[in-house]
C-alpha positions in Angstrom: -11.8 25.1 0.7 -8.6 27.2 1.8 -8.3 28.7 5.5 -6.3 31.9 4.7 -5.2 34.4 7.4 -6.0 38.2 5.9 -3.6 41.3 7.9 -5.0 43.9 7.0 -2.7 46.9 7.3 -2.7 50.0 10.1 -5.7 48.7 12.1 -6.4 50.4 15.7 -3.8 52.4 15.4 -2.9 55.9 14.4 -6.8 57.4 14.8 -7.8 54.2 12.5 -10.6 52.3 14.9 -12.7 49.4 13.2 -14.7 47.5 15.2 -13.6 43.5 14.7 -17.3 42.7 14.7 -18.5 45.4 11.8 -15.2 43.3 9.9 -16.5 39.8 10.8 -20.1 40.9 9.3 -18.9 42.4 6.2 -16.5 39.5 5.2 -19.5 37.2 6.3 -21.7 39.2 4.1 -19.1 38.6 1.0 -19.3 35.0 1.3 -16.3 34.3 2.7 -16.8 31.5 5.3 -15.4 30.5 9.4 -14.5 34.1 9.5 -12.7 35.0 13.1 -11.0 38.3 14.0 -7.7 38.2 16.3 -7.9 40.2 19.0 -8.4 43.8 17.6 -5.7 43.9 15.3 -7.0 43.6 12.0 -5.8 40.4 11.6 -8.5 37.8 10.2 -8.6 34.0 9.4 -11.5 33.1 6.6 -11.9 29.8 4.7 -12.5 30.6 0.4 -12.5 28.4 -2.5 -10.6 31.1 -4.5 -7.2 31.8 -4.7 -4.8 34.3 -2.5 -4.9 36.7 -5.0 -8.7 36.6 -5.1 -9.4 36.4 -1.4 -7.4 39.9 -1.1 -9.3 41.7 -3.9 -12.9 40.7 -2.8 -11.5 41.6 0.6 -10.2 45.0 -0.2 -13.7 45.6 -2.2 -15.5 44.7 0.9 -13.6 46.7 3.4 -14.1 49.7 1.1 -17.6 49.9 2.0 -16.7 50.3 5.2 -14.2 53.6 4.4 -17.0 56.5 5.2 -18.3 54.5 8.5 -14.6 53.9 10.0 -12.1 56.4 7.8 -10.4 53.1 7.0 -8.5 52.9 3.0 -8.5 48.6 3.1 -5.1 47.5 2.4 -4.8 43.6 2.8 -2.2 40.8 2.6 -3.8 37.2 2.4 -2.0 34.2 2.6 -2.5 30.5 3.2 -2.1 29.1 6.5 1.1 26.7 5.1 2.9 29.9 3.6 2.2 31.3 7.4 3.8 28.4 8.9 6.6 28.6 6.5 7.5 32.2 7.8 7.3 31.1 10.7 9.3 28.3 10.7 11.7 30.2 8.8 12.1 32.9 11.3 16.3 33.2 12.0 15.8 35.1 15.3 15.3 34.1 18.9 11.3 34.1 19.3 11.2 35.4 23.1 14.4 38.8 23.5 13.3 40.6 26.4 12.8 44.3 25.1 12.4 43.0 21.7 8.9 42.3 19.9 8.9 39.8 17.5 6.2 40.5 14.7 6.3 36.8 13.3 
């Protein structure tokens, strides 16, 4: 079993509202396992036994079902929690510049 983190893309933002607990049920639903929602930002950590590659498609076909209840087109990136930690880590910028968001 894989913990992967799933972004999925333009989430509560720009007229585009999904409710984190409609997501949580829905990727439940699709078998995916210790599904938890960040805040409301569309970003998701799940546990698989399938790839990356698979993860994101069964994803995107189960957020699809949710298009005509939240106007949402699903359009995910899924990655392991190492390859995470490697951006991280890899990062060449100070984390913390006042004015400045960092988005890793």
């Amino acid at each position: 079993m894989t913990r992967y983190a799933a972004f999925l893309r333009g989430v509560n933002v720009g007229g585009v509202t999904l409710k984190m607990a409609a997501l949580t049920e829905a990727l439940d639903a699709a078998g995916f396992t210790g599904v938890r929602t960040i805040l409301a930002s569309g970003n998701v950590l799940l546990d698989s036994e399938a790839d990356a590659a698979a993860v994101r498609d069964l994803a995107e076909r189960t957020l699809r079902t949710l298009r005509n209840e939240f106007g949402y087109e699903a359009w995910v990136l899924v990655y392991g929690l190492d390859t995470v930690a490697q951006i991280s880590s890899a990062y060449p910028f100070p984390r913390e510049v006042e004015g400045h968001h960092s988005y890793v």
